[in-house]
Structures are given as C-alpha cells and as structure tokens.
C-alpha positions in Angstrom: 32.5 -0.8 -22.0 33.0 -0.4 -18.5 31.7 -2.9 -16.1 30.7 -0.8 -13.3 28.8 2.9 -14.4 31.2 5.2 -12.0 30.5 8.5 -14.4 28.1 10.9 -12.6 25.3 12.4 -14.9 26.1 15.8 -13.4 29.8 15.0 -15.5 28.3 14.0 -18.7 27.9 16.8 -21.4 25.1 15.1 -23.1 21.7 13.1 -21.6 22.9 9.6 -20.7 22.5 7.5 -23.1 21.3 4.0 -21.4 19.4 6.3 -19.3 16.1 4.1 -20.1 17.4 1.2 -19.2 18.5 2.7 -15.9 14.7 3.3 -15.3 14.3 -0.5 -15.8 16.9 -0.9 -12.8 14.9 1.5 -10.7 11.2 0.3 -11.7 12.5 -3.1 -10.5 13.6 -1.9 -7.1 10.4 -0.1 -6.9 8.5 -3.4 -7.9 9.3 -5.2 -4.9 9.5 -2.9 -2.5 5.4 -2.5 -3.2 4.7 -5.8 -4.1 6.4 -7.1 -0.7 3.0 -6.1 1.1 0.7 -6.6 -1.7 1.9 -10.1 -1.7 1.4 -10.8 2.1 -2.4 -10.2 1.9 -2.8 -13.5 -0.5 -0.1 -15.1 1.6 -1.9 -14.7 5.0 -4.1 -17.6 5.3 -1.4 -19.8 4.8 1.0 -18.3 7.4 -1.6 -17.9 9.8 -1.9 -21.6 9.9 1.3 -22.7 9.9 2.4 -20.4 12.5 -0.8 -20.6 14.6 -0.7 -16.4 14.6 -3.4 -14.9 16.2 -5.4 -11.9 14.0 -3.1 -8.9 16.3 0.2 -11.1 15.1 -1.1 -11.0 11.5 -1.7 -7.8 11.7 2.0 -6.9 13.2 3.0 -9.3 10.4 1.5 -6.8 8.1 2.6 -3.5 9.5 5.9 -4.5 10.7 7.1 -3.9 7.3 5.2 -0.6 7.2 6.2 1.4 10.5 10.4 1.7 9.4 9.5 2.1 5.6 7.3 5.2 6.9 9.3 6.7 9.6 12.8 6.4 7.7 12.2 7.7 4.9 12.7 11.5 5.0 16.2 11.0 7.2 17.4 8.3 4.8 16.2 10.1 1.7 18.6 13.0 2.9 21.6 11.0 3.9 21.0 9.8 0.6 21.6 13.3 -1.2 24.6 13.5 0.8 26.7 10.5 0.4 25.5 8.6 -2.5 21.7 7.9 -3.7 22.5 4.6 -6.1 24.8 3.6 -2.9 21.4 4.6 -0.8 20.0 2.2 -3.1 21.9 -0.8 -3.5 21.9 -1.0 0.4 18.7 -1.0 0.8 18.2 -4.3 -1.6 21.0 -5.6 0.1 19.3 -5.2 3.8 15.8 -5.7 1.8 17.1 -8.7 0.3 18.5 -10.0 3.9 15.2 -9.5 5.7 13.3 -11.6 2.7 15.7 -14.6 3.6 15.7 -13.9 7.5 11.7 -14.2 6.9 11.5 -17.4 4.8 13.8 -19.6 7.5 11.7 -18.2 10.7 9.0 -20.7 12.6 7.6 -18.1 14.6 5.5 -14.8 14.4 8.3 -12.7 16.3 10.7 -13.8 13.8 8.4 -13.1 10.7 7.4 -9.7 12.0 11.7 -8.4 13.1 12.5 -10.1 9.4 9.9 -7.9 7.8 10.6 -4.6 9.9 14.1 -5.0 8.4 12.6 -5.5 5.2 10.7 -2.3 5.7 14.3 -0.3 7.0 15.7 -1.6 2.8 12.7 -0.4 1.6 13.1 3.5 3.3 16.4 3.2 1.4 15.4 2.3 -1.7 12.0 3.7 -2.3 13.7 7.8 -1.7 16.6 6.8 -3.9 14.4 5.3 -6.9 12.8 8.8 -7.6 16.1 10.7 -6.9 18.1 8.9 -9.0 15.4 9.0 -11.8 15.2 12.9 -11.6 19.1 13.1 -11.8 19.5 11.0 -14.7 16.8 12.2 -16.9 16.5 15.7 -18.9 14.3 18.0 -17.0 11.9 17.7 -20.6 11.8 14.0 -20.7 10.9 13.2 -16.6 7.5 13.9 -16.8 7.8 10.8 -19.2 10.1 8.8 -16.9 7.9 9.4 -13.6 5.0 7.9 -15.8 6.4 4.7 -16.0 7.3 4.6 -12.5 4.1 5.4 -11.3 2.3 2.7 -13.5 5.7 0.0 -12.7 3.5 1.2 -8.3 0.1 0.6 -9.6 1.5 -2.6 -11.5 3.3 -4.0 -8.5 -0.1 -3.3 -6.2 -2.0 -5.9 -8.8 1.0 -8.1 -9.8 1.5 -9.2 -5.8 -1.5 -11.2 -5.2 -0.8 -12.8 -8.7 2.8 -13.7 -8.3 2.4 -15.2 -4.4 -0.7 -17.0 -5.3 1.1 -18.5 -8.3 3.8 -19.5 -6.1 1.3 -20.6 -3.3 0.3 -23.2 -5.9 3.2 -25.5 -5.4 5.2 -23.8 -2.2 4.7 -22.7 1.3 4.3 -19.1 2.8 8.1 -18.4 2.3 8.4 -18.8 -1.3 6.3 -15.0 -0.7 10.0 -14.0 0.7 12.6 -16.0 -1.3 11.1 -14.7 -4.6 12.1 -11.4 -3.9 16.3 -12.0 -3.3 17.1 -13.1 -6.7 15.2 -9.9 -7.9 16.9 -7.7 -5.5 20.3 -9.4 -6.8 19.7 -8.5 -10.2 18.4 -5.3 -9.3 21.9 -4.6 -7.4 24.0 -5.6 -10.6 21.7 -3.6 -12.6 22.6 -0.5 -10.6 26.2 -1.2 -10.7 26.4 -1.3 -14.5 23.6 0.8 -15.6 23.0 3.6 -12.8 25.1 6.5 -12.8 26.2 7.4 -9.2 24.7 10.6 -8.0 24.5 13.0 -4.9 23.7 16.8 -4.3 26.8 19.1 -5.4 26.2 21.4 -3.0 24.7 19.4 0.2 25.1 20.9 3.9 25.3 19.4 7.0 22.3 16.7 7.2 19.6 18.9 9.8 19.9 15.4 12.3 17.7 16.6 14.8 14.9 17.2 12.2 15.7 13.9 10.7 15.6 12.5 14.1 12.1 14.3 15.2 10.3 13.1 11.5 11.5 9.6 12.3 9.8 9.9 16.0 6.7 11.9 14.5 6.0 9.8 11.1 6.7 6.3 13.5 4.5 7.3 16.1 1.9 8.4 13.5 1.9 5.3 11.6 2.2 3.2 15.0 -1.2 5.1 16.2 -3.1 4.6 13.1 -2.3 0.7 13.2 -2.7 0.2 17.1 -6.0 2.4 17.3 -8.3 1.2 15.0 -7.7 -2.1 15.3 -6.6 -3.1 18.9 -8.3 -0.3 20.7 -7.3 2.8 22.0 -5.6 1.8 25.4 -2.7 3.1 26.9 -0.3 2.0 23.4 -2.5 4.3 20.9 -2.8 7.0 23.2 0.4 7.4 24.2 1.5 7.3 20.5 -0.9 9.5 19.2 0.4 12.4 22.0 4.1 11.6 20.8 3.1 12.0 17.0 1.2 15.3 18.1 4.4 16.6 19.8 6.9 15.5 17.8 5.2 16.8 15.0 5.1 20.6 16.2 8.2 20.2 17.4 9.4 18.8 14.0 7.9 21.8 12.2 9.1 24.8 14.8 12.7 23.0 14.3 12.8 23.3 10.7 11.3 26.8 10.2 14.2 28.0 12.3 16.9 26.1 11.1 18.9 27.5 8.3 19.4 24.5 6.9 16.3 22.1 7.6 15.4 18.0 6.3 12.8 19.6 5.0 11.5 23.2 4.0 8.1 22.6 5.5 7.2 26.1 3.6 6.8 24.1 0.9 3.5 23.2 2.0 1.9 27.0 1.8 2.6 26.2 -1.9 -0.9 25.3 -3.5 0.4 23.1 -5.9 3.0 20.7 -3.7 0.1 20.9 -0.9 -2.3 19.9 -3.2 -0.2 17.5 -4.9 1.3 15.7 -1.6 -3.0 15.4 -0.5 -3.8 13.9 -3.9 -1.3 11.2 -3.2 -2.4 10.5 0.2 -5.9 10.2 -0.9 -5.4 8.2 -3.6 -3.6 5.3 -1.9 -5.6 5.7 1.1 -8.5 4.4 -1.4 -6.5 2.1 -3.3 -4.9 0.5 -0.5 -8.4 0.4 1.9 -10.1 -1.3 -1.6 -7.8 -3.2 -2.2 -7.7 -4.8 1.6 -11.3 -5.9 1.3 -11.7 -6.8 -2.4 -8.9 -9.2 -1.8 -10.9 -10.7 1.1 -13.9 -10.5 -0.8 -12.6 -12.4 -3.9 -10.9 -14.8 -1.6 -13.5 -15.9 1.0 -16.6 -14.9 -0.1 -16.7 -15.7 -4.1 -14.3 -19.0 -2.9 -11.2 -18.0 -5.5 -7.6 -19.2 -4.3 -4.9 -16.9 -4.5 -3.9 -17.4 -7.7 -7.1 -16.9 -9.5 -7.5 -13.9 -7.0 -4.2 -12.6 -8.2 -5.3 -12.9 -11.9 -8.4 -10.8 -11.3 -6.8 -7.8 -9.6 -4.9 -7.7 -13.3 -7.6 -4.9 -15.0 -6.5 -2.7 -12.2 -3.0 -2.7 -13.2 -3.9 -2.8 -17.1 -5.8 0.3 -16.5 -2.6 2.0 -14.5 -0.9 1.7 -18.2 -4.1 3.3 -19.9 -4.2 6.3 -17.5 -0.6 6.9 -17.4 -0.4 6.5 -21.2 -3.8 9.2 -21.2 -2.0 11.4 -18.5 1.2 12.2 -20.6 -1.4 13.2 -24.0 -3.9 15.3 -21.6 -2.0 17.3 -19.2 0.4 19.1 -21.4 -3.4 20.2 -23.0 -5.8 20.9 -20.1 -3.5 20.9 -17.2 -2.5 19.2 -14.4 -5.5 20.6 -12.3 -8.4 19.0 -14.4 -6.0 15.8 -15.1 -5.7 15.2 -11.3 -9.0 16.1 -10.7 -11.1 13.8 -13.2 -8.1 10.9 -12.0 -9.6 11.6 -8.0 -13.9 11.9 -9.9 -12.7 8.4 -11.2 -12.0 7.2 -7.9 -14.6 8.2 -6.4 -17.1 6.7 -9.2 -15.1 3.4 -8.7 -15.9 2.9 -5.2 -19.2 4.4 -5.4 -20.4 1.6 -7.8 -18.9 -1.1 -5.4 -21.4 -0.2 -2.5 -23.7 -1.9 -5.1 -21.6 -5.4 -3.9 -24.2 -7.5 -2.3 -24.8 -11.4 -1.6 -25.7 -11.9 -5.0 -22.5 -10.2 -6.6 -20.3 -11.9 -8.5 -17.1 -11.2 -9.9 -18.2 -9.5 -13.0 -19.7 -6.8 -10.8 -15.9 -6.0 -9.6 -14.9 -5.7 -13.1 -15.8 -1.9 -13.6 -15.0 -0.7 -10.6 -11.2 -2.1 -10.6 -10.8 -1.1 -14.3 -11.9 2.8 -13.2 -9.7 2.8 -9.8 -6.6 1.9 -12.4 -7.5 4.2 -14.8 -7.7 7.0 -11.9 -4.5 5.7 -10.5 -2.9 6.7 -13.9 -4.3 9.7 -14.7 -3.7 11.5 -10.8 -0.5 9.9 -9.8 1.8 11.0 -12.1 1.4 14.6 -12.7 1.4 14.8 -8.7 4.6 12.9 -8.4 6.2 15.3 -11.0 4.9 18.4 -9.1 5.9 17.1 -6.2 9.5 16.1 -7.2 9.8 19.6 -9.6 9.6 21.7 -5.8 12.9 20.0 -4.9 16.5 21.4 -6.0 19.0 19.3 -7.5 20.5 19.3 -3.7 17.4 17.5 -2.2 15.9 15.4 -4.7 16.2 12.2 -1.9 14.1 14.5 0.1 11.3 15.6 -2.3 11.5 11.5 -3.3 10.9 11.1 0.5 8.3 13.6 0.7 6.1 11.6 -2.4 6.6 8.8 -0.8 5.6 9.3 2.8 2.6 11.1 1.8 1.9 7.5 -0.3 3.0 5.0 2.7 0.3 7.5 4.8 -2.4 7.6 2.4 -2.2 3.6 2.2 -2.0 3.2 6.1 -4.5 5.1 6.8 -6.3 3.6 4.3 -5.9 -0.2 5.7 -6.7 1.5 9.2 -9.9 3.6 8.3 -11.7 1.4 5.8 -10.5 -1.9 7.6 -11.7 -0.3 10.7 -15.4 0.0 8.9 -15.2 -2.6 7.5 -14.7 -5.1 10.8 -17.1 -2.8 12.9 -19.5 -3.1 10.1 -19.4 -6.8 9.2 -19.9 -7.6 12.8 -22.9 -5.7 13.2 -24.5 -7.1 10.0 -23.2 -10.8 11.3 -25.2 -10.4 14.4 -28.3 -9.4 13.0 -27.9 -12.1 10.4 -27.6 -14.7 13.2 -30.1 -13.2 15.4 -32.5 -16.0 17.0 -30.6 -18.6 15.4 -29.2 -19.9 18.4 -25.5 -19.6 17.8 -23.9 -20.0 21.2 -22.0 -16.5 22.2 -18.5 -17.7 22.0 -18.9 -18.9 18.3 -20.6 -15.7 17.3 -18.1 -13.7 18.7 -15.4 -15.9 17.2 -16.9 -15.4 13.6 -17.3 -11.6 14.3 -13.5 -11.5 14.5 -12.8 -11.9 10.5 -14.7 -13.2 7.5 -12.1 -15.7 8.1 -12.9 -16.5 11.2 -16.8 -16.5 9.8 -16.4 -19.5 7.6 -14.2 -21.5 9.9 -16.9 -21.1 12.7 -19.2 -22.4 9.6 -16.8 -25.0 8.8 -16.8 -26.1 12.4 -20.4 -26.7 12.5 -20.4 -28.2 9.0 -17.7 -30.7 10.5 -19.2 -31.8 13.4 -22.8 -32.2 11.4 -20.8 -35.3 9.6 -19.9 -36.6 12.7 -22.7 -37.2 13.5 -23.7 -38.4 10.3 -21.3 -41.4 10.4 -21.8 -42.0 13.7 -25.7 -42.2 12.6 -24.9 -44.7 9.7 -22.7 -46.8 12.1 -25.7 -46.8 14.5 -28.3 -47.9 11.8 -25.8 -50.9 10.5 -25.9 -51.4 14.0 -29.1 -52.4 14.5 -30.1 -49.3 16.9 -32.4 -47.3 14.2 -33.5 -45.3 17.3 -30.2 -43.7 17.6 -29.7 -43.2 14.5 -32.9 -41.5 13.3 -32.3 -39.3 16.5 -28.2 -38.6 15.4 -29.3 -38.2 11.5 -31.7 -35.4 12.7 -29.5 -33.5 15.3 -26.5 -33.8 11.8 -29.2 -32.3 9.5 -29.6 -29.7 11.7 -26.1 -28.8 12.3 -25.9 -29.4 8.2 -28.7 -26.3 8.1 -27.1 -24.4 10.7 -23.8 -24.5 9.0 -25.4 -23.4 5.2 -26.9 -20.8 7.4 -24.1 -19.6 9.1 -21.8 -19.5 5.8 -24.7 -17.7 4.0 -24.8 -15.1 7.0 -21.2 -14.1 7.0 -20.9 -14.1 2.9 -23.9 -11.6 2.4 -22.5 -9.9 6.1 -18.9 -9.1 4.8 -20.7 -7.9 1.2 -22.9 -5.9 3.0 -19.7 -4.2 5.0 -17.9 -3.9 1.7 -20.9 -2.1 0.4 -21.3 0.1 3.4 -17.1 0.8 3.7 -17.1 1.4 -0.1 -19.6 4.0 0.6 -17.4 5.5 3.6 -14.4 5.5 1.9 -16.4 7.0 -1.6 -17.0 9.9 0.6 -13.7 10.6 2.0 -12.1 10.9 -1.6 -15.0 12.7 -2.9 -14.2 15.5 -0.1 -10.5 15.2 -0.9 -11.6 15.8 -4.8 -12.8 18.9 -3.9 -10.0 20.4 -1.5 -7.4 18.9 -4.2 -9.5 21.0 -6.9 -9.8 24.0 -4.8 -6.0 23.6 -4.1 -4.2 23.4 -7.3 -3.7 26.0 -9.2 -5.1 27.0 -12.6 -1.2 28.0 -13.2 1.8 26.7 -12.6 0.3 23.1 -13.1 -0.5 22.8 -16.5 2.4 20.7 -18.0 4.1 18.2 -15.7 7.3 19.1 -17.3 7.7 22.6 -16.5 10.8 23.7 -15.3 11.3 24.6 -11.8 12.3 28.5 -12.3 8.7 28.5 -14.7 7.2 27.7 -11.5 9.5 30.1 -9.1 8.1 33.2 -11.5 4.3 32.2 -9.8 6.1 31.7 -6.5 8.7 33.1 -5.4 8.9 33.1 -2.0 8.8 29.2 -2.4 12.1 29.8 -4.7 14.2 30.9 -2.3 12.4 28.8 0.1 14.1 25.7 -2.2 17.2 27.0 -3.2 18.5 28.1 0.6 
C-alpha cells in the first residue's frame, strides 16, 4: 500500500474504498477549526487576567479569528477548485497550526489577537476544502450520509470546546487552549496525505480575481461592522465599514452577473431552494452561536460552575446533534426536506422560547431542555440545507458551494454574537441599574459592573473584600483595647458585608433577567426566519437530500445552465 494517496477519485472506476475514513480526516479538520472559538469563550477569564486585556481587547481576541475565516473563504474556496482542494487543505492546518503556537508563546493582546487572525486565514482554507473534498470522494447516493456526519462532527465541536479547554484549564494556563490544537492539526495533515484522495475541478477557468477580491472586501467589511457596531459604537470605524460592505457588495454582485466566468453565480440565489437553504443556515447559527455566548456566561458566573463543569453541561447539546442528524437521514427521504428543515428551525425556536423562563431562581436543570431541543434542531435543519446547498454546485466549484455553506454559517454566528450579545449587555445594564437603585453604589462602580456580568461580580467581590478589612482591622482594634473603634469598624464591615451580598444578588438575577429578555429577542428573530425558510423551500425539488443535481435542473432550469456555464 502506498504511503501517500496520490490517485484522484475522478481516476478511480469504482467508489473509494477508504472513503470513510477519509471523512474521519476531514471531520477532524473541521473539529478544530469550530472548536478554536468555542474554546476561547471558557478560556477568557483566564487570559483576561493574565494579560490585563480590557473587554474591546477580548473582544478583538475573539473576532480576530473570525473577520479572515469570513472574508476568505469564497476566494480561497475557488483557488482551491483550481489548484488542489486536499493541498487547500493541508495548508490551511499548516498556517492554522502555526497561528495556535504563535498564540500560546505571546505576552500581549496584540500578539494573541495577529496569532489568532492567522489562525482564522488556516481556517478559510480548510473549512471550503472539508466539504469539497467530501463531495468529490463520496457517491452522489451516499453524501447525503457523509454531510450528516459532518454536520453533527460542527454541532459536536460547538459543545466539545468549552469541555476540552476547561479540562485543560484544570491543570494549565490560557495557552494549553492553543497548543492542544497543533498535535491535532499534525495528525490531521498525515491523515490527508495517506487517506485523502487529491482532487480539483477538471474543467476550472481562470479564477474571476476581481470578484474574489470584491467578496473578500464586502464579507470583511460586513463581518468588521457587525463586531465594531454593536459593541463599541457606531463612530467613524462602523460607519465607514458598513458604507464599504454596502458598496462592495453591489459592486460584487453587478461584477459577477456580467462576467462570464464569475466566483460565484449569484443567480443561484433566485433559486428557492439554495436561497432558502443558505437563510436556514444563517439563522440557525445566528441562534446557536448568540445562546450559546450567554448560556456559557450564565453557567459560568451566575450558577458559579468552572470551566470544566461548564464544558460538561453543554454535552446534551451535542448528544442531541447525533439524535437529529441520525432522525434527519430516516425523515427527509419521507416527508421532505421542507417539513424536515422546518420542524429543525420550530425546534429552535421552542428551545429559546422556554429559556426566557431563566430567572434568579433557575438552576441548571432548567437549561437542560432547552439545550437538548437546540441540538436536536441543529440535527434535523443542518444537514439537508448543507446537502442542498452543496447539490447547486458542479463538480467544477464544489470549493465554492463549500464556501458559500460556510460563509452563510460564519454570518449567521456573527451576527448572532453581535445581536443577542448586543441585547443582552444593553439589557443587563438596565436591569443592573434598577436593581441597585437607592442603594448607594457610587457611579463609577456601577458603571464598572454594567460593563459585564464579569465585571458585576468583581465590583461585588471588591466590596466583599474591603468589608474584611475592615473586619480584621476591627478585631485588631478590640484586642487592642479600643472597643470604640472596633464596634464602629465591625459595623461600617457588616455593612459593606450586606452591600456586597446585595450587589452579587443584583447582577445574578440582572444577567438572568437579560438572558430571559435576549432569549425572547432572539426566539423571535428565528421564529420569522421559520416562516420565510417555510415559505421559501419548495414542496419539490427538496424532498430527498440525495437527489441528483440534473433531478433538480428538470424544476429549474435556468439555474442549470446558470451552474454548468
């Protein structure tokens, strides 16, 4: 047997026989690639102390990763087709796995945030090439299957992040969160080597570079707005990037209508069922990644778990991932892809409707349901929408369609973090100042603890601090002799004892109160989506995931020739 796998599935005469364990190769790389942010939000605390990073560093910490991964995607997707889409992937874990050791030897926030942008440049490589790569190596009949377990190995990775860096947080710092994804990448690499057929379109044009070039300025600017806006304000930074997204975006889309060659047909979008299935996906992590930002937080800081037992109870949302992807592949090929997708997006909605029940008095248990419905709803939508998604593409531009999938995902979950966490920091200040109203909290504390729930328990903490202060220094006055001063001390520390209890029992039932009220928000945003998803898909030409691309040409034809230019 050969070491390196250099036969090209398009040579073989029969399906490839280790093709399964070539999935395993490509599940991997997707595994990191998702769990690489997942994994910062348990990480945070930690990193934020030791690198004394202020809440807009964290938050570039965060979206550093985000802004290349986003923007790259659809030009590196396409180069991809081109040259070489396993040699599209095994660079990307090799600059992937670069930026995870650049960002475990940095001391500083500019070095964490440049070591995690070049994380997110390996992951625009990879994430295209793992769904291209899957469609060339499978049998058109078996990727419904395949795309399955690459959807649950996403809603696995979004649960299995918190768990993995909180287990590691156990006994190492911040950049274990970083080293523990080289020696995966490494295997990940040899895996491609010997079990990845190459691949690349047979028939692949000129790459459209100018369309490339305008979706990297469009989707960057985009992404760049949606972070800057919400949560720095809309000064001269978000504007300006919001009028570049606006611009490069029409110009992105008169480009490629007139070019006979384009990144990407946009035409494709008149089609109900790739519309319908791109807005699906963008809805569905927009929920999943706006939940999951404040359930973390939640779990964290207000029910007082660490980040390991935090990571253990996000695990029924990716046990239920398996349940609905398992459910998908026996419903769809019955009812169709329509009423599949559609009850998956009804579950999500039901999910976060039952956590604006979260109050003061919630405990974990009352999480339970809701994270065991969101996975089940992640199952049952996701993969049928991948499928349809991927099925538009020809064999030419299946880095593209991969692309396509996964920019509308890295969207949905941006705007997700930027919309919900927006709500839910304008929210939780509001109910923190009416907790704390008359209980004369000096202004620059308040407005300290307003800043995070974070930053609401260390204000508390502060307080609790200095009320044993003054406790000791009441006890050293009474052994003293001066029982004056130390009645007088002992009162002022009970006070700032009570004051502290109060203040940590404002901003706990505060930030349940705003994840009650953002549930509600973001409940409601879904629940519209349900219903222009519903309207969108079709009753045909969606009912099996598997369907063959020319079954679907015969409903549209004009998107045919649109895909096959």
């Amino acid at each position: 047997m050969r070491l390196v796998m250099n036969e090209p599935v398009e040579g073989m005469d029969r399906p490839y026989a280790r093709r399964w364990w070539a999935l395993l190769v490509l599940c991997l790389s997707l595994l990191i690639i998702v769990m690489a942010n997942t994994a910062l939000t348990v990480a945070a605390p930690d990193m934020t102390q030791d690198l004394g990073l202020s809440s807009a560093d964290l938050q570039w910490v965060i979206d550093g990763y985000t802004v290349p991964y986003a923007a790259l995607m659809l030009l590196l997707g396409a180069i991809g087709d081109k040259y070489s889409r396993r040699g599209a992937l095994i660079l990307g874990l090799v600059v992937f796995g670069g930026g995870a050791v650049a960002g475990s030897l940095v001391d500083s926030s500019t070095g964490v945030i440049a070591a995690r942008a070049v994380m997110g440049v390996g992951a625009a490589l990879i994430m295209p090439a793992t769904l291209s790569l899957l469609a060339a190596t499978f049998p058109r009949e078996e990727r419904a299957k395949a795309i399955t377990l690459w959807t649950a190995t996403a809603g696995l990775a979004i649960a299995a992040g918190p768990l993995v860096a909180g287990a590691l947080l156990e006994h190492h710092g911040w950049s274990s969160t970083f080293l523990i994804n080289v020696p995966i990448a490494a295997l990940a690499i040899v895996g491609a080597l010997v079990l990845v057929p190459p691949s690349r379109a047979a028939h692949h044009h000129r790459i459209d570079h100018v369309g490339g070039l305008l979706s990297v300025v469009w989707i960057g600017s985009l992404v760049y707005m949606i972070i800057e806006g919400p949560h720095f304000g809309w000064g001269v930074k978000a504007v300006t990037a919001a009028v570049v997204a606006g611009a490069g975006l029409v110009a992105f889309v008169v480009w490629e209508l007139r070019h006979p060659r384009p990144v990407v047909d946009v035409r494709r979008f008149a089609h109900r069922r790739f519309a319908g299935s791109n807005l699906a996906v963008a809805l569905f992590f927009l929920a999943v990644f706006g939940a999951f930002y404040y359930l973390t937080q939640h779990l964290q800081f207000v029910l007082g778990y660490d980040a390991l037992d935090t990571g253990v109870r996000m695990l029924p949302l990716a046990g239920a991932v398996f349940v609905g992807s398992a459910l998908t592949g026996y419903l769809t090929p019955r009812i169709g892809m329509k009423i599949t997708v559609t009850a998956g997006m009804v579950g999500g909605t039901v999910a976060l409707a039952l956590l604006t029940r979260v109050d003061a008095a919630s405990s974990y248990g009352d999480l339970v349901l809701p994270l065991a419905i969101l996975g089940l709803a992640i199952g049952l939508a996701l993969s049928p929408c991948t499928d349809a998604i991927m099925g538009a593409f020809p064999e030419a531009e299946l880095g593209v369609g991969g692309a396509v999938n996964d920019t509308s995902l890295e969207l949905g979950g941006s705007l997700g973090i930027a919309i919900l966490g927006s709500v839910l920091a304008s929210s939780y200040s509001a109910h923190l100042s009416d907790a704390t109203a008359g209980g004369k909290l000096p202004a620059g504390a308040l407005s300290t603890a307003q800043d995070s729930v974070g930053a609401g328990y260390a204000v508390a903490q502060g307080i609790g601090d200095k009320a044993r202060q003054l406790g000791e220094q009441a006890a050293r006055a009474g052994h003293a002799g001066n029982t004056e001063k130390a009645a007088q001390l002992k009162a002022q520390a009970d006070q700032l004892a009570h004051g502290a209890q109060r203040m940590a029992d404002a901003v706990g039932s505060s930030f349940s109160d705003a994840v009650a009220h953002t549930s509600l928000i973001g409940a409601m945003i879904l629940g519209v989506g349900t219903v222009l998803v519903a309207f969108l898909l079709p009753r045909k030409g969606g009912a099996h995931p598997g369907q063959a691309p020319e079954q679907a040409a015969e409903e549209q034809p004009e998107l045919t020739g649109a895909a096959t230019r």
